[in-house]
C-alpha positions as CSV (number, residue, x, y, z in Angstrom):
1,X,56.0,43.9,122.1
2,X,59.8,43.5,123.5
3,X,61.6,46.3,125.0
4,X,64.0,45.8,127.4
5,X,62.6,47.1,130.9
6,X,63.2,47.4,133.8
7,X,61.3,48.1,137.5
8,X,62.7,50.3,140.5
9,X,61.4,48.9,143.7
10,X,62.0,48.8,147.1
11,X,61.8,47.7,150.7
12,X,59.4,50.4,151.6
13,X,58.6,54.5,150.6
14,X,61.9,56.4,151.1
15,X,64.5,54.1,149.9
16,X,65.6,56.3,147.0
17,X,63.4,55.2,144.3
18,X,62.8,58.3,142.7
19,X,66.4,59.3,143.0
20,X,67.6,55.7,141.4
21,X,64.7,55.5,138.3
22,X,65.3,59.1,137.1
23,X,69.0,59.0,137.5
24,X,69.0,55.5,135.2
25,X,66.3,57.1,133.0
26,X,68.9,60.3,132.2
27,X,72.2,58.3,132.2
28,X,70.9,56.3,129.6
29,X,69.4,58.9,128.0
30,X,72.4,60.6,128.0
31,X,74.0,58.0,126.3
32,X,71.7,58.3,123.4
33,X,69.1,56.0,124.0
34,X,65.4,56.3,123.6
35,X,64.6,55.9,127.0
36,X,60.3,55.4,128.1
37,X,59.5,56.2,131.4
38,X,56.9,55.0,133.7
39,X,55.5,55.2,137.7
40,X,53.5,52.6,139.2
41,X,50.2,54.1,140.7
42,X,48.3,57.0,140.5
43,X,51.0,59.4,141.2
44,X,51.6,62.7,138.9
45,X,54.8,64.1,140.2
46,X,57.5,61.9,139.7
47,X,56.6,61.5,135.7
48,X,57.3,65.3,135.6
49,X,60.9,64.2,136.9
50,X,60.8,61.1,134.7
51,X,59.9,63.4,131.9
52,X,62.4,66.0,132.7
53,X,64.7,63.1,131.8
54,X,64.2,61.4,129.0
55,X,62.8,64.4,127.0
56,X,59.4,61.4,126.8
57,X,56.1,61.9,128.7
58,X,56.1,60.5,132.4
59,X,53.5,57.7,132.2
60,X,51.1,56.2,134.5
61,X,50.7,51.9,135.5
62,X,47.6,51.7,137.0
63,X,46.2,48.6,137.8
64,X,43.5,49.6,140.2
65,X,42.3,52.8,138.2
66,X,42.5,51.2,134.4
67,X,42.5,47.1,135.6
68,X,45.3,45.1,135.1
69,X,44.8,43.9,132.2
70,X,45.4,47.5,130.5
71,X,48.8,47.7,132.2
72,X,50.9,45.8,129.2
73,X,49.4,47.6,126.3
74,X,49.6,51.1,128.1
75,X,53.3,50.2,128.5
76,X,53.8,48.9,125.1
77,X,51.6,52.2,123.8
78,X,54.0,54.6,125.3
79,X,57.2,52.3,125.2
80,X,56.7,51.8,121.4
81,X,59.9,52.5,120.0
82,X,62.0,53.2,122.5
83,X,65.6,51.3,123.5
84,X,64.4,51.3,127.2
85,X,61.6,50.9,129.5
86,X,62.7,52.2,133.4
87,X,59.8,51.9,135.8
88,X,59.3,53.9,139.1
89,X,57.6,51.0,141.8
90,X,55.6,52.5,144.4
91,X,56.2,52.2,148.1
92,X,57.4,48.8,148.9
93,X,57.7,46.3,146.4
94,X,54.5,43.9,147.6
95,X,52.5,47.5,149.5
96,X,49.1,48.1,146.9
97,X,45.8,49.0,147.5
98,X,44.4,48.3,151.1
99,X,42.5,45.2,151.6
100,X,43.2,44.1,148.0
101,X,46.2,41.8,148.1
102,X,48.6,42.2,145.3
103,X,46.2,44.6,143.1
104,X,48.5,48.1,142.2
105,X,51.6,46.9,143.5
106,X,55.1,47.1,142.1
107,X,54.8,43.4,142.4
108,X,52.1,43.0,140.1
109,X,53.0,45.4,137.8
110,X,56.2,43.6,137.4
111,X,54.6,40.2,136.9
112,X,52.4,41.9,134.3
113,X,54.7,43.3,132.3
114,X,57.5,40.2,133.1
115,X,60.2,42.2,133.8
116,X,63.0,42.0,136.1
117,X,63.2,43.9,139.3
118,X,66.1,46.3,140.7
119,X,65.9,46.6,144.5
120,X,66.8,49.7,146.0
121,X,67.7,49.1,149.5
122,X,68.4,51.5,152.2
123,X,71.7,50.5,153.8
124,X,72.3,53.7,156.1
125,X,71.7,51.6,159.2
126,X,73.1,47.9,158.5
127,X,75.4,46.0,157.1
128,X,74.7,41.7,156.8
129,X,71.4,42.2,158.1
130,X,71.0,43.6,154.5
131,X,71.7,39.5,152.9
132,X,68.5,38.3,155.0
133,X,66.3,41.9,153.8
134,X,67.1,41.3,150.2
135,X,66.7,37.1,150.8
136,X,63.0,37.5,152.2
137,X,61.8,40.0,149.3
138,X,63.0,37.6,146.9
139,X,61.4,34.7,147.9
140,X,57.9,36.2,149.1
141,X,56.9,35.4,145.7
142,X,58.6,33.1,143.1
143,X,56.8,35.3,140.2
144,X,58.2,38.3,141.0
145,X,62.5,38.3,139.5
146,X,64.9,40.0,141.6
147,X,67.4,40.3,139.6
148,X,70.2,42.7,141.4
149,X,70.1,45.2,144.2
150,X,71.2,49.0,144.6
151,X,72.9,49.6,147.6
152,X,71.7,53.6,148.7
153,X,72.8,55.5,151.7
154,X,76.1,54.2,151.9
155,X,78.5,55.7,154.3
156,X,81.9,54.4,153.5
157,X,84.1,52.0,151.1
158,X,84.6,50.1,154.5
159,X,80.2,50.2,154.5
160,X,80.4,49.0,151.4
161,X,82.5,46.3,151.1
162,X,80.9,44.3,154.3
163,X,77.3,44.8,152.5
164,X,79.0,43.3,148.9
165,X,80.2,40.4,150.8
166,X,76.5,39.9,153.1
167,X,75.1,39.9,149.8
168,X,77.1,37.5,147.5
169,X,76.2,34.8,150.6
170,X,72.6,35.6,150.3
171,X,73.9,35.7,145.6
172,X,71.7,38.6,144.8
173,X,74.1,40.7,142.2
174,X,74.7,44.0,143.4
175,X,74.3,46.6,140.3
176,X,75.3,49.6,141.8
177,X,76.3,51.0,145.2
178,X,75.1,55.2,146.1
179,X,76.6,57.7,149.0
180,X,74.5,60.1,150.9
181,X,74.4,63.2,148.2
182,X,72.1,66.0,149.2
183,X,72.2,67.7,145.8
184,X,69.8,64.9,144.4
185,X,67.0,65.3,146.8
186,X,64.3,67.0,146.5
187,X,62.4,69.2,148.2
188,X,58.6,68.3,149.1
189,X,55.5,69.6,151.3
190,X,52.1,68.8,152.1
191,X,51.3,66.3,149.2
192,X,54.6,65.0,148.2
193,X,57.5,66.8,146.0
194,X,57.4,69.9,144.7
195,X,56.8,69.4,141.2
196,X,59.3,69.8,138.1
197,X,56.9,72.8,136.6
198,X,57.2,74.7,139.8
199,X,61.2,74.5,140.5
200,X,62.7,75.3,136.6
201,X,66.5,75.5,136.6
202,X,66.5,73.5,140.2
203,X,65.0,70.4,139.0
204,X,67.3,70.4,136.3
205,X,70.0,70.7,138.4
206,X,68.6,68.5,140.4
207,X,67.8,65.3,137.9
208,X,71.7,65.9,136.5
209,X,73.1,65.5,139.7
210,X,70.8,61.9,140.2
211,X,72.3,60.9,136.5
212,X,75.8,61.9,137.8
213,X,75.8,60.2,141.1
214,X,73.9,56.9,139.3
215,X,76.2,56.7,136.3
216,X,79.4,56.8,139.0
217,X,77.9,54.2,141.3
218,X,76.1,51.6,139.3
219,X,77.0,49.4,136.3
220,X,75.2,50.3,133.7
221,X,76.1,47.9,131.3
222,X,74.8,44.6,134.1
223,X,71.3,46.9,134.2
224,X,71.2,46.8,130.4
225,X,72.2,43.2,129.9
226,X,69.0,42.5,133.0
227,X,66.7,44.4,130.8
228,X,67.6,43.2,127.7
229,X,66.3,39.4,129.7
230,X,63.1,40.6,129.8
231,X,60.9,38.6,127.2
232,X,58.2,39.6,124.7
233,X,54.9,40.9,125.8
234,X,52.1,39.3,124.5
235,X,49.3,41.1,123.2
236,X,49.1,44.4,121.6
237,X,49.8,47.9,122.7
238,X,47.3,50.3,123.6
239,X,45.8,52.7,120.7
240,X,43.8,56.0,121.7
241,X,42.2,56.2,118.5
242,X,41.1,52.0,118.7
243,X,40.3,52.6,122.1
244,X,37.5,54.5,121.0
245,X,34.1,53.6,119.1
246,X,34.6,52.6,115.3
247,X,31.7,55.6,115.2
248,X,34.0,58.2,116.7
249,X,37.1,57.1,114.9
250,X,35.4,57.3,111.5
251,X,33.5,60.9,112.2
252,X,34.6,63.5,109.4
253,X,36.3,66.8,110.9
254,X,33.2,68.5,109.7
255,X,30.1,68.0,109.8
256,X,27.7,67.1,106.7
257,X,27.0,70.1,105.8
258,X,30.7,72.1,106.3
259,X,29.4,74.1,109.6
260,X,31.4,75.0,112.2
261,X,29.3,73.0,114.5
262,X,31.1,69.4,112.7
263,X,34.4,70.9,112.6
264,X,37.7,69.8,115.6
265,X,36.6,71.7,118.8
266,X,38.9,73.1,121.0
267,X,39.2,71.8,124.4
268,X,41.4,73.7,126.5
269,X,43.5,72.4,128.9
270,X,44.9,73.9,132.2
271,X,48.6,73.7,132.5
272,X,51.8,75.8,134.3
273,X,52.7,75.3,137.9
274,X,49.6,75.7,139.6
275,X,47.7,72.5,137.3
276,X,50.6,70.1,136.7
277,X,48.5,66.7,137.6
278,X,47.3,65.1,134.3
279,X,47.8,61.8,132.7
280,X,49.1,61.6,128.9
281,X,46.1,59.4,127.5
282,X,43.5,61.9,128.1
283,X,44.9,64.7,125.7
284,X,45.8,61.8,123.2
285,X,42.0,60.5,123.7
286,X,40.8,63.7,123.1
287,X,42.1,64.2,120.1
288,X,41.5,60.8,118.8
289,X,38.0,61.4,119.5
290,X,38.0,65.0,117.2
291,X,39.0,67.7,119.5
292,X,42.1,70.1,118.8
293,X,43.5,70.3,122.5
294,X,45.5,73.2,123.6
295,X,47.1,74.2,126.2
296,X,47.0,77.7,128.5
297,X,48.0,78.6,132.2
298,X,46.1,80.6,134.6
299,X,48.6,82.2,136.3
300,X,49.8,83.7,133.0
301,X,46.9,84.2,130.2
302,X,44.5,86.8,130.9
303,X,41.7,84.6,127.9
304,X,41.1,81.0,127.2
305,X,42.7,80.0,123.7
306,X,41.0,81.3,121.1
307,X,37.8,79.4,119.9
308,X,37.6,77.4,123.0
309,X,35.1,75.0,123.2
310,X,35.1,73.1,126.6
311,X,37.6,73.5,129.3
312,X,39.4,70.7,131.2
313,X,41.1,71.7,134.4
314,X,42.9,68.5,136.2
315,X,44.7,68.2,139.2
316,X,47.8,70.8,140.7
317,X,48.4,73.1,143.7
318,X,45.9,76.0,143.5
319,X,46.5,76.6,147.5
320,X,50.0,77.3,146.9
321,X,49.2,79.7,144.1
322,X,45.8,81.0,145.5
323,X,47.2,84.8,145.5
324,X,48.1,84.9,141.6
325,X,44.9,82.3,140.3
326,X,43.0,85.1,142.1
327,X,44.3,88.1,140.8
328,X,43.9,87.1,137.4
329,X,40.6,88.6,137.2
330,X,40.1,88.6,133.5
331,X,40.4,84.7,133.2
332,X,38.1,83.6,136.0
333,X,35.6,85.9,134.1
334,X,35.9,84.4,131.0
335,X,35.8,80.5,132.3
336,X,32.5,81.7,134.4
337,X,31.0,82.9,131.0
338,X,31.9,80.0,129.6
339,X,30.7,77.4,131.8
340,X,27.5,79.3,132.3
341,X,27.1,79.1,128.4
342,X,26.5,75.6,129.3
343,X,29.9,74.6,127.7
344,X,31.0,71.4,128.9
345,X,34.1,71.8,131.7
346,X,35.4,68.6,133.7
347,X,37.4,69.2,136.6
348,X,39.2,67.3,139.1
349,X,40.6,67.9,142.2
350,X,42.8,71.6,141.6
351,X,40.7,72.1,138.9
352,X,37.3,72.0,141.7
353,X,39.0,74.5,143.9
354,X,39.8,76.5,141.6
355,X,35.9,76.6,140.0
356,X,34.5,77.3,143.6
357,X,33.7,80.7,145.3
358,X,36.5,81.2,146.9
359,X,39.8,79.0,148.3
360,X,41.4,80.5,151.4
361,X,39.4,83.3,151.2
362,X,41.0,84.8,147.7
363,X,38.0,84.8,144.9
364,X,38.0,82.1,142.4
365,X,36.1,81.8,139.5
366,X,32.6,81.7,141.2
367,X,31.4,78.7,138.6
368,X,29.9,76.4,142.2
369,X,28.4,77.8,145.2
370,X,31.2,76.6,147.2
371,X,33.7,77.4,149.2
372,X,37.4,75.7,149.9
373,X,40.2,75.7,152.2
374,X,43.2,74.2,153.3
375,X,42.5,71.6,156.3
376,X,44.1,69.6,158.5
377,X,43.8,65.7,157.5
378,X,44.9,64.2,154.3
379,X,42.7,62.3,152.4
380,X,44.0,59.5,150.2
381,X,43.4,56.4,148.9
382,X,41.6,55.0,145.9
383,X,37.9,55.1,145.6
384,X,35.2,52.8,143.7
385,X,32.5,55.3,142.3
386,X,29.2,55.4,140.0
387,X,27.7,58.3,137.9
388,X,24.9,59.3,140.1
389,X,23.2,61.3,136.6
390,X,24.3,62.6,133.4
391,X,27.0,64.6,132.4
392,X,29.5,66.0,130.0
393,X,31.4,63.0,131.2
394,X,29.6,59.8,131.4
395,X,25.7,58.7,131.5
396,X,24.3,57.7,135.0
397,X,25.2,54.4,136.5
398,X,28.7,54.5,134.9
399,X,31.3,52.7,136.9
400,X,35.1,54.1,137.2
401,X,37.4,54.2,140.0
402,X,39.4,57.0,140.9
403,X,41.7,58.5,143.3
404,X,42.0,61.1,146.1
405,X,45.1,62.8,147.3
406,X,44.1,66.3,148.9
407,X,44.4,68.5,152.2
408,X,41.9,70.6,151.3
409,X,38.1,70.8,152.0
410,X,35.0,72.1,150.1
411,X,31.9,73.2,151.9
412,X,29.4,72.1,150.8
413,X,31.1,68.7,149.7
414,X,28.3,67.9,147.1
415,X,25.7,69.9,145.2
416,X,22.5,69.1,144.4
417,X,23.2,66.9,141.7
418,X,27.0,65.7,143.0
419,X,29.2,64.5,140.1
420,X,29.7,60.6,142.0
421,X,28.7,58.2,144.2
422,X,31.2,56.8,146.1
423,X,30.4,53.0,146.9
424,X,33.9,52.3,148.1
425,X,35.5,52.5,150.7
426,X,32.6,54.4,152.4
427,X,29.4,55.3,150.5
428,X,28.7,59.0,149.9
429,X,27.9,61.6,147.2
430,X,30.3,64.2,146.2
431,X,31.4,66.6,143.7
432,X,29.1,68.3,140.9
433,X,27.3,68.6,138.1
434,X,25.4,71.7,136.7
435,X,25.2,72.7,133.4
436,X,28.2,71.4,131.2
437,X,29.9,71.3,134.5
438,X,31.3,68.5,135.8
439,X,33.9,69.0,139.3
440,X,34.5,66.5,142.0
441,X,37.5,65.6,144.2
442,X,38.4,62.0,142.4
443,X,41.3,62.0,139.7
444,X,40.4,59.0,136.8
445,X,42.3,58.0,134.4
446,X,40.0,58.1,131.2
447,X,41.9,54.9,129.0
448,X,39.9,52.6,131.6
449,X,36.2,54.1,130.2
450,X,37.3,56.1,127.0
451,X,34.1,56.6,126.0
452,X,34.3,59.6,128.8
453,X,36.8,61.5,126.1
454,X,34.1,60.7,123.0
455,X,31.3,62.0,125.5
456,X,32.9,65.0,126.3
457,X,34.2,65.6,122.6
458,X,31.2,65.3,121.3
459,X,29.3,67.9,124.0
460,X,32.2,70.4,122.7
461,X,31.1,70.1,119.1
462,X,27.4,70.4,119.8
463,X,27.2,72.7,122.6
């Protein structure tokens, strides 16, 4: 593999990385290149950004959810032949997971993928200070390749010049040099940015004004030449369909006998601005392993696509759209038919709220005996988890780590068969499984245990 790549890091969380990567990702798409793009850790909102600019899917670098050793050939799968590879780090360049070291940093998904870094500093509030900054993270760790800086924040040519000239002492190139602009930011709330899905014309707006304002103050050409010194990968890139059992790659459409039982099932997938949290590889699993996946939004269509077979419903913001999920009486009805068919349904995080009860108090689809609400604390962080029984999703004792990012609560937090154990960081039960249901809190990425997508498939085709 050998595409020239790059990674957007920085200092710390607020530097300007998002602003930097997707305005690089749509100036040189806009100058006709294929351009792949990419975010460090589990996050799902800035690829809807990244995608919004290269016209690509926003992909996910895990190394805690999928291992590191996954982290090359998912890059190579969706980098394959593109001019470009951009990646979004996350937080500061050396921050990962707590208590882990270097595992999920920027730093080692940098060393992983031995590509040079761009460091996005913050210069609002110094000037040669800046050389020693930019000296330190470059010498932390020999293996990680600083190879220029982007000056952000700055308030004057006078600003500017005095950081230049810190920085040529400390010989870190400078790449590209930003003033304050408030048309590129972005407005967020209680989990992060509001995502692309939910802001239309705006975020459009909004990523051409980051392309404009990076294509004026950085030199493109220097960032091209840096990535272009990136070196082949070794290895081979990640394949949905090899990922999977010979047995489930060589399965006919249809079944011996021609019934409708053997044939592609359709598994339909929650979309539109209230369910915008999902990663790439499980739709491409999905179908690898024989289903036809198609799309549908609950805030729009009144049915589930015709012939549905198995619902997934992933991750979104069903607190901020609790009024319109709820009025849409003839869906809930139909997915609560459907799951008490026994049809297999996996759902994660939005996708749980939105099978309880009731969230804030506005019906849901009534599919748990639960009850949800908006809280007070955010819970975060990554989790270590085993399959406590069987399920649509995975046979008991299964390992797989995932991740929580939520304000919300459930009441009760488990049922009586709960969809996990959690073994790290604190052991308890939680989520549920009933029927062909399968709902809990934790978002997992399914190219780290694909054999969750053939399960699944295969439940959808006998069910």
């Amino acid at each position: 593999m050998s595409v020239p790549r790059l990674v957007i890091a920085a200092p710390s969380s607020g530097c300007g990385k998002t602003t930097v990567a997707t305005g690089l990702m749509a100036a040189f798409a806009a100058r006709g290149l294929a351009v792949s793009p990419h975010k460090v850790g589990p996050d799902y909102i800035d690829p809807g950004y990244h995608a919004l600019a290269t016209g690509r899917a926003g992909r996910n670098l895990d190394a805690y959810l999928c291992g590191p050793e996954l982290v090359a050939p998912l890059f190579g799968h969706g980098a394959r032949g593109c001019d470009l590879a951009v990646v979004e780090g996350v937080m500061g360049l050396y921050d990962g997971a707590a208590g882990q070291g270097e595992l999920a940093s920027t730093a080692q998904v940098a060393k992983l993928l031995r590509a040079p870094v761009v460091l996005v500093v913050d210069a609002s509030s110094q000037s040669r200070s800046v050389a020693a900054l930019v000296h330190g993270f470059a010498s932390w760790d020999t293996g990680v390749r600083i190879g220029g800086v982007i000056l952000n924040k700055v308030g004057s040519a006078r600003h500017e010049a005095l950081l230049r000239e810190a920085l040529e002492e400390a010989g870190v190139p400078v790449l590209g040099a930003l003033r304050r602009a408030s048309q590129v930011e972005t407005p967020s709330r209680h989990l992060g940015l509001v995502p692309v899905a939910e802001r239309g014309a705006a975020a459009v707006s909004a990523v051409a004004a980051m392309a404009a304002q990076v294509s004026a103050g950085c030199d493109l050409d220097e960032l091209m030449a840096l990535a272009r010194s990136a070196g082949a990968l070794p290895g081979a890139a990640w394949s949905p369909a090899e990922a999977l059992s010979p047995t489930t790659r060589d399965r006919s459409p249809r079944g011996d006998d021609g019934d409708a039982a053997g044939a592609r099932p359709v598994v339909a997938v929650a979309g539109g601005p209230a369910f915008t949290f999902s990663y790439a590889e499980h739709a491409e699993l999905l179908e690898a392993a024989g289903a036809e996946v198609v799309a549908f939004d609950p805030l729009r269509d009144e049915r589930l696509p015709e012939g549905t077979r198995g619902l997934v419903v992933g991750g979104g913001f069903p607190e901020v759209y609790a009024s319109e999920l709820g009025a849409n009486e003839p869906l809930r009805g139909e997915i609560a038919a459907l799951a008490l068919s026994g049809a297999p349904v996996a759902a994660e995080c939005a996708g749980l709220l939105y099978l309880c009860r009731e969230l804030d108090g506005v019906p849901m689809c009534g599919v748990l005996d639960a009850a949800a609400r908006m809280g007070e604390r955010l819970t975060l962080g990554y989790r270590d988890a085993v399959a406590v029984g069987d399920s649509v999703l995975a046979a008991a004792g299964t390992r797989m780590r995932g991740h929580e990012f939520h304000r919300t609560v459930i009441e009760p937090g488990a049922g009586e068969a709960p969809a996990w154990g959690v073994v790290a960081p604190r052991r308890r039960v939680e989520g549920f499984v009933q029927r062909g249901v399968h709902a809990s809190y934790l978002h997992t990425h399914w190219a780290s245990e694909p054999e969750v997508a053939r399960r699944f498939t295969e439940r959808c085709r006998t069910s």
